[in-house]
Every structure is written in C-alpha cells, then in structure tokens.
TIFIVO-844619 format. One line per 3 residues: number of its first residue (from 1); their letters; for each residue x, y, z of N, C-alpha, C, CB. Coordinates in pm, whole numbers, plus 50000, padded with zeros to 5 digits. Glycine has a CB too. Example, Ala and Ser with C-alpha at 12.3 -4.5 7.8 and 13.67 -1.06 7.14 Angstrom:
residues 2
1> as> 51319:49431:50780:51230:49550:50780:51320:49670:50780:51131:49553:50905 | 51285:49775:50708:51367:49894:50714:51290:50003:50787:51408:49940:50572;
***
This chain:
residues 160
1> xxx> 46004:11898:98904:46046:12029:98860:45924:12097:98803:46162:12022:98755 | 45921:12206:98809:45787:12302:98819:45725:12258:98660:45830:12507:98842 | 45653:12344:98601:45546:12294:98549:45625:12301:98393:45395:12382:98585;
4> xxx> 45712:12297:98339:45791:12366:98224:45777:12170:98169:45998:12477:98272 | 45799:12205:98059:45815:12058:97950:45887:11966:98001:45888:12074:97807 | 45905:11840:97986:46026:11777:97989:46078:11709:97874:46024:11697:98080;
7> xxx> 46216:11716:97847:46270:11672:97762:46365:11534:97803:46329:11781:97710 | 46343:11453:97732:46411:11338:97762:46556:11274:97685:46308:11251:97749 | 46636:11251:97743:46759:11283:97644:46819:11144:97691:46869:11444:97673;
10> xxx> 46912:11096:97604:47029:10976:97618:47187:11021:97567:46979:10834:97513 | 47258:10978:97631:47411:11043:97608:47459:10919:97616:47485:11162:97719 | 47596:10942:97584:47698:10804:97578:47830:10863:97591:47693:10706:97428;
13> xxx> 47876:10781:97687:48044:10822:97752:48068:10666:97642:48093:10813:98007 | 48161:10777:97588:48242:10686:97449:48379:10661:97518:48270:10793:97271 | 48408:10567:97518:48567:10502:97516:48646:10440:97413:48577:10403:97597;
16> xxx> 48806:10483:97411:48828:10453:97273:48928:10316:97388:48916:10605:97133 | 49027:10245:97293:49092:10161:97362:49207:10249:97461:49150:10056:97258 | 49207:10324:97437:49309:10359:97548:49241:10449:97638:49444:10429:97494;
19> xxx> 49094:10452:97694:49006:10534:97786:48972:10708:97742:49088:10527:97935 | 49016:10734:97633:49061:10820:97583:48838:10869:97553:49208:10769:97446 | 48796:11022:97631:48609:10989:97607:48634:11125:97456:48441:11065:97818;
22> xxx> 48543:11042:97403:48487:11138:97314:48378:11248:97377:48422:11056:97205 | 48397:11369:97326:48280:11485:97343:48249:11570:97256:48297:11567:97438 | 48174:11636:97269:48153:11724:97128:48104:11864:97210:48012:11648:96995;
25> xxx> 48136:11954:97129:48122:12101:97194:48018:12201:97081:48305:12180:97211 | 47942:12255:97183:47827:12309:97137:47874:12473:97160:47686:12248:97221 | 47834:12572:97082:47852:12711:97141:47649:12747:97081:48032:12834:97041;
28> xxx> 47630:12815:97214:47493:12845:97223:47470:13025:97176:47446:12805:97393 | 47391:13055:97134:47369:13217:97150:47340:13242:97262:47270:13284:97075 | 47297:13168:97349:47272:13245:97505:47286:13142:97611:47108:13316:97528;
31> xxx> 47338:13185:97682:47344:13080:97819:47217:12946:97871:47341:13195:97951 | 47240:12859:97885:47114:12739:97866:47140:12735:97978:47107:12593:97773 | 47128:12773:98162:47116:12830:98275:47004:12916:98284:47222:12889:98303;
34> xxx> 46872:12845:98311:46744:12964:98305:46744:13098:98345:46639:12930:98380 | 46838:13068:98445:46888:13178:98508:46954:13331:98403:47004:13102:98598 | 46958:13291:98273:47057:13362:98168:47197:13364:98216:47016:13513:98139;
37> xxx> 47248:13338:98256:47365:13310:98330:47471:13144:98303:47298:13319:98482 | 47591:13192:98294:47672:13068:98311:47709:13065:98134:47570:12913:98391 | 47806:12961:98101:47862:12968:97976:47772:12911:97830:47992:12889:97999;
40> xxx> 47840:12971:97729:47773:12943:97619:47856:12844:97541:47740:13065:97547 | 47962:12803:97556:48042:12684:97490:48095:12582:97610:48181:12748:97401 | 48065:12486:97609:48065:12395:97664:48081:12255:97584:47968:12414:97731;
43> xxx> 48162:12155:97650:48132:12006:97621:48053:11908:97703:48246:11947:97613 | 47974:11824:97600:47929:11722:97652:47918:11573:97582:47822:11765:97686 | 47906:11472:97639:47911:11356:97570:47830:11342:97479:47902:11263:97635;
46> xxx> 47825:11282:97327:47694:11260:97243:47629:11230:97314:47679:11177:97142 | 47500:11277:97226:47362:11237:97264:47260:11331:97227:47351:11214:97405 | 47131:11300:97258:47028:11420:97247:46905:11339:97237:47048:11530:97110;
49> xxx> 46828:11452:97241:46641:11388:97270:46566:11261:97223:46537:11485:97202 | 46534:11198:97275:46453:11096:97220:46327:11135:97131:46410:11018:97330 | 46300:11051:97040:46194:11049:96950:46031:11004:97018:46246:10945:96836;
52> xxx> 45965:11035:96926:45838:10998:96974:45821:10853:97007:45741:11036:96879 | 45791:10788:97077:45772:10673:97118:45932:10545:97098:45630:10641:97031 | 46028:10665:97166:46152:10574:97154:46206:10566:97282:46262:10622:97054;
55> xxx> 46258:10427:97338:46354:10414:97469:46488:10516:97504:46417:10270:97458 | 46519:10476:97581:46662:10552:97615:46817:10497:97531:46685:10524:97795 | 46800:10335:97534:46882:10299:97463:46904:10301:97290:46879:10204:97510;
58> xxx> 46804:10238:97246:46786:10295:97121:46831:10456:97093:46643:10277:97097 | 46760:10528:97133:46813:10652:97122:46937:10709:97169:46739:10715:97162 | 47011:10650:97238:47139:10659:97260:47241:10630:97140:47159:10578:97364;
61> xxx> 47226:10486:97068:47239:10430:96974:47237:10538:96819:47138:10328:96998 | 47115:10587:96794:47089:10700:96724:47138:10838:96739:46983:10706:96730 | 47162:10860:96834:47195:10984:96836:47335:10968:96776:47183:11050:96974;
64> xxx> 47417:10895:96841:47531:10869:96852:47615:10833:96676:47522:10751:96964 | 47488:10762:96637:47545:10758:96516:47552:10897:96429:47473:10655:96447 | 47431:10984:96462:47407:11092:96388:47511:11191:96387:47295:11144:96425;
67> xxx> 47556:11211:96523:47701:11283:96601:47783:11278:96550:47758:11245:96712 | 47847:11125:96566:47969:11065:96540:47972:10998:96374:47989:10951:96660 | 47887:10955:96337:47913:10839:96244:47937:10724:96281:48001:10853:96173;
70> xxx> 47965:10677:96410:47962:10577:96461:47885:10473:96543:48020:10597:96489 | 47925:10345:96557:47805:10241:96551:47876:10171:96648:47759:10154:96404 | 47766:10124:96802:47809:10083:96858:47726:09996:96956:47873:10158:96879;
73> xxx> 47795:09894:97052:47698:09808:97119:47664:09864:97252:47749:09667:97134 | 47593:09927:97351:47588:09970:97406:47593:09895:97530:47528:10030:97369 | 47734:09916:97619:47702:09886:97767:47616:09937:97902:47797:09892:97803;
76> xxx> 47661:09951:98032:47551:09956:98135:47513:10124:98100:47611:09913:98320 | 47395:10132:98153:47325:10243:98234:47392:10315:98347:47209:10190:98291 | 47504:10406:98346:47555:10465:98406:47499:10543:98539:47596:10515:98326;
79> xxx> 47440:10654:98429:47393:10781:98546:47289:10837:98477:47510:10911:98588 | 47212:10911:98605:47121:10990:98560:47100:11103:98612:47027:10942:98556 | 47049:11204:98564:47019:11331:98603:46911:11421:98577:47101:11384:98575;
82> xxx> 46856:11485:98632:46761:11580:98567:46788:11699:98600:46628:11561:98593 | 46811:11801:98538:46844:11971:98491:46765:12111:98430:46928:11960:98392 | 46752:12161:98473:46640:12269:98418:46745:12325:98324:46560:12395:98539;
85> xxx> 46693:12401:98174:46799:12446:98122:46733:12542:98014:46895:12334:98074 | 46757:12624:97978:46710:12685:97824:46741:12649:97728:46732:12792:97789 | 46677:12590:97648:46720:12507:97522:46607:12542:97367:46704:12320:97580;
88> xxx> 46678:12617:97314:46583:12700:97186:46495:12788:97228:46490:12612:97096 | 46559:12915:97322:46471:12966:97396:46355:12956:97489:46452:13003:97347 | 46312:12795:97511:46263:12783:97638:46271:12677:97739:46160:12798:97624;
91> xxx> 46219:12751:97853:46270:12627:97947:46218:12486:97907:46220:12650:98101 | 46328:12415:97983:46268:12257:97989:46318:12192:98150:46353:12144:97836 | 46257:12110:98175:46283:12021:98281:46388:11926:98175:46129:11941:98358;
94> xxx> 46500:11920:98227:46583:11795:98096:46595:11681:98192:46780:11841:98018 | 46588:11568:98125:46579:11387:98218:46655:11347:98125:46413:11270:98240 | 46801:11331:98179:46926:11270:98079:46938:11071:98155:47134:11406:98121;
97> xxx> 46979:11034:98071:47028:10879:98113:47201:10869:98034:46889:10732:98025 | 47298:10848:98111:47361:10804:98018:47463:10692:98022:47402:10896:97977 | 47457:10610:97911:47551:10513:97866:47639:10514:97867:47557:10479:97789;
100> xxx> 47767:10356:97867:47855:10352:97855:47922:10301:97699:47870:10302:97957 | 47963:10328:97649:48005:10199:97498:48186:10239:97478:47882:10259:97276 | 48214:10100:97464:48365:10101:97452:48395:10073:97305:48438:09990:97550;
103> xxx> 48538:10108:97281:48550:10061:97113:48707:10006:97145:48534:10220:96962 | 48735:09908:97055:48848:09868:97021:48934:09932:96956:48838:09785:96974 | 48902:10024:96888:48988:10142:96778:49041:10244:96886:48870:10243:96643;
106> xxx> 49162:10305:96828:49220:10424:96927:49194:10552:96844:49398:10408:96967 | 49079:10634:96932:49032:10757:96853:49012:10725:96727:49122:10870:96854 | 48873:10662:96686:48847:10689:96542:48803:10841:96526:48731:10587:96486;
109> xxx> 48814:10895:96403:48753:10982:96341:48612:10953:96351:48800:10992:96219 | 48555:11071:96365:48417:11102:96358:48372:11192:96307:48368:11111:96446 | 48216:11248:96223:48183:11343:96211:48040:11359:96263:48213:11368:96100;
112> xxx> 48001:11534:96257:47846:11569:96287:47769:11481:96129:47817:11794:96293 | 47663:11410:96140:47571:11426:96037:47425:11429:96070:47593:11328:95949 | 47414:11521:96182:47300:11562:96179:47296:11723:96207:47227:11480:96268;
115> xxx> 47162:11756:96221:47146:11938:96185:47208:11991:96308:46961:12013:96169 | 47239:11903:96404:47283:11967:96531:47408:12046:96521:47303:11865:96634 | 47427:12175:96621:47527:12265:96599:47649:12258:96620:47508:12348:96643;
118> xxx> 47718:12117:96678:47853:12092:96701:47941:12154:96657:47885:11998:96676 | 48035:12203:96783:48124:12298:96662:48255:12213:96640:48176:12479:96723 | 48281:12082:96747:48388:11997:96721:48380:11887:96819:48518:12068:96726;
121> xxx> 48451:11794:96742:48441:11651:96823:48635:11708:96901:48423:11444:96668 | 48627:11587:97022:48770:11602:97057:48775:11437:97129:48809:11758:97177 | 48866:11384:97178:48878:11234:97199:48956:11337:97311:48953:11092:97076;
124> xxx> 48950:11318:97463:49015:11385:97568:49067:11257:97649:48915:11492:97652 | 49210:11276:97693:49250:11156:97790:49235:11199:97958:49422:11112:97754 | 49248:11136:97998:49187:11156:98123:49276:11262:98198:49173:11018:98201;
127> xxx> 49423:11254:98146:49522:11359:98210:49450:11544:98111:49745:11289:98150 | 49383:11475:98015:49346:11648:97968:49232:11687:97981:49364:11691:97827 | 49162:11560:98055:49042:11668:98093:49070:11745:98259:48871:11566:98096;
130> xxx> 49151:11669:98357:49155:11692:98446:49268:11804:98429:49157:11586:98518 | 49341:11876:98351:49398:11960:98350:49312:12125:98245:49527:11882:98307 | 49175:12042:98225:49163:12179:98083:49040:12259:98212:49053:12102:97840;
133> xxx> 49042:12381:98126:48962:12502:98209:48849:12538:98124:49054:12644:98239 | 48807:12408:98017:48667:12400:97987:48564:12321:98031:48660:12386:97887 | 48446:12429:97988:48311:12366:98107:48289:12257:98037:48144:12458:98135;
136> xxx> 48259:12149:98137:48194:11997:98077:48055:11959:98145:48307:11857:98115 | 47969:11933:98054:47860:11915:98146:47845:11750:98125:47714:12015:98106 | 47792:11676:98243:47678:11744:98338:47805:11806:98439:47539:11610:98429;
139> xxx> 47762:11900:98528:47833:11928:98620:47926:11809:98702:47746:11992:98693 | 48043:11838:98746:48122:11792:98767:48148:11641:98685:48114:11807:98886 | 48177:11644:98589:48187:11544:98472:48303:11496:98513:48186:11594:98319;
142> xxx> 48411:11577:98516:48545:11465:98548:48555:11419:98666:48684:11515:98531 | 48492:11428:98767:48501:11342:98861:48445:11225:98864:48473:11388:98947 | 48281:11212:98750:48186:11108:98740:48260:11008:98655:48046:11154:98679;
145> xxx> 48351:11084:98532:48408:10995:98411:48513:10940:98499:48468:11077:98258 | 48631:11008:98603:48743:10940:98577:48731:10798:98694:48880:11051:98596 | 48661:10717:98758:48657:10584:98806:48601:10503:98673:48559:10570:98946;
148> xxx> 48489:10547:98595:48469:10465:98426:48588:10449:98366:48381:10551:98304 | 48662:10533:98326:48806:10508:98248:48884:10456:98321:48880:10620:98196 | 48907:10443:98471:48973:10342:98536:48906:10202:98523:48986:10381:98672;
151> xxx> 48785:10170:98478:48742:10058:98504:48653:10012:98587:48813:10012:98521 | 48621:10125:98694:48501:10101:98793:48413:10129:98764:48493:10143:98898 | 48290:10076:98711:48173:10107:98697:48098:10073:98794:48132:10071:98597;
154> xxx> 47926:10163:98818:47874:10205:98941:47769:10048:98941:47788:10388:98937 | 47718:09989:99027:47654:09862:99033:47569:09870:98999:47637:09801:99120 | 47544:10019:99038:47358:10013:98973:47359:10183:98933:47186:09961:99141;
157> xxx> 47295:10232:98828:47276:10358:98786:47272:10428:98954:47127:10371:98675 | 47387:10556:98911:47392:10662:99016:47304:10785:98944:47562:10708:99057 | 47262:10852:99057:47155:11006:98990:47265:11073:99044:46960:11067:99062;
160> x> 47291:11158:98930:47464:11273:98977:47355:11422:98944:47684:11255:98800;
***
C-alpha cells in the first residue's frame, strides 16, 4: 500500500460461553474511509495498536485488558487484513491480526480503562448480529464470525 505509515494493530473475537462476541463501538468525527466517505459509528472487536517493540499477541492481551477489564488466554490466530483508513486525521496503511479467546462466564461486564473513545461495549449473539443494520468492521464481519461461534475455526490464518 502506497507510501502512507503503517499501523499495526491486534483485535480479539471474544466469546462468552454461550458464543455470544463482545464489541465495542467507536463514533469518529469524520469518516476513517480515506476516501471521506462511509460511516462514523461503527463496531469492532477489542483491540488496537501495538507498542514499540511489542508482538501481536501480547498486544492483543493488552489491549484487551485496557478495553474490557478483562484477562484472558489467548487462542489461534484467526485472520488477517490490511486496510487503508484515516485515523487522527491521517492516513495509515492499517495491518490488523486477529485472535480468538473464549471465556467460561456468560457476558461478563466490562469496562473502557483506557483513553480510547468507546462509546459502548455490547455482548451480540449471533441471531443479533445477523439481524442488526449496524456497520461492523472488518468488512463483512458476520460472515467471518459466524463459522467461529459455530465452532469452526480456519486451519491456518485466513487474509479477509
């Protein structure tokens, strides 16, 4: 992707015991579509940028706690993607990885405790994401999530 930064990011498709994914919803002042174009509130799974000299997993781990408050063991390497996007007014090349982690609890509570702008956590079951008329990123998200919440996971990281 052309000559713009890259940002390197880790996410985590959270499962509660009943498949039920956690997401958290961001509302932007301006469309993050370089293009200026496309929506400003959207959901996506925790996560966010890696630190200076940090892995993908670790930082998955971290983010996640910062998000959520929650602490977890992290399963496979799902998917990956890379996205051009506007993010604090400028472009970036974005290189996402993201995780799987399951929990034994049904929908714990969570909160933001970091500076990030979340405007709400939601625990979505698979019948409400495939029925809601909000944007989920990465693009086409409920089609990638709903074989994970059935139980099929991909053999080897897919690039979606």
């Amino acid at each position: 992707m052309s000559g713009e930064p890259v940002r390197h990011v880790a996410r985590v498709i959270l499962l509660d015991r009943a498949g039920n994914v956690l997401l958290v919803r961001y509302e932007d002042s301006e469309p993050m579509d370089p293009r200026g174009e496309g929506p400003v509130g959207y959901w996506v799974p925790p996560g966010g940028a890696l630190e200076e000299g940090e892995d993908h997993r670790p930082a998955a781990i971290r983010e996640l706690k910062e998000e959520t408050g929650l602490t977890v063991e992290l399963g496979p390497w799902l998917w990956e993607r890379e996205t051009r996007l506007r993010f604090m007014g400028e472009l970036f090349s974005q290189r996402e990885r993201f995780y799987l982690a399951k929990l034994e609890s049904l929908a714990p509570p969570v909160s933001n405790q970091s500076p990030e702008a979340i405007r709400e956590h939601r625990w979505w079951s698979l019948r409400e994401l495939q029925l809601a008329s909000a944007t989920f990123f990465p693009e086409g998200f409920v089609k990638l999530v709903t074989p994970i919440i059935r139980g099929q996971l991909p053999s080897a990281p897919m690039r979606v």
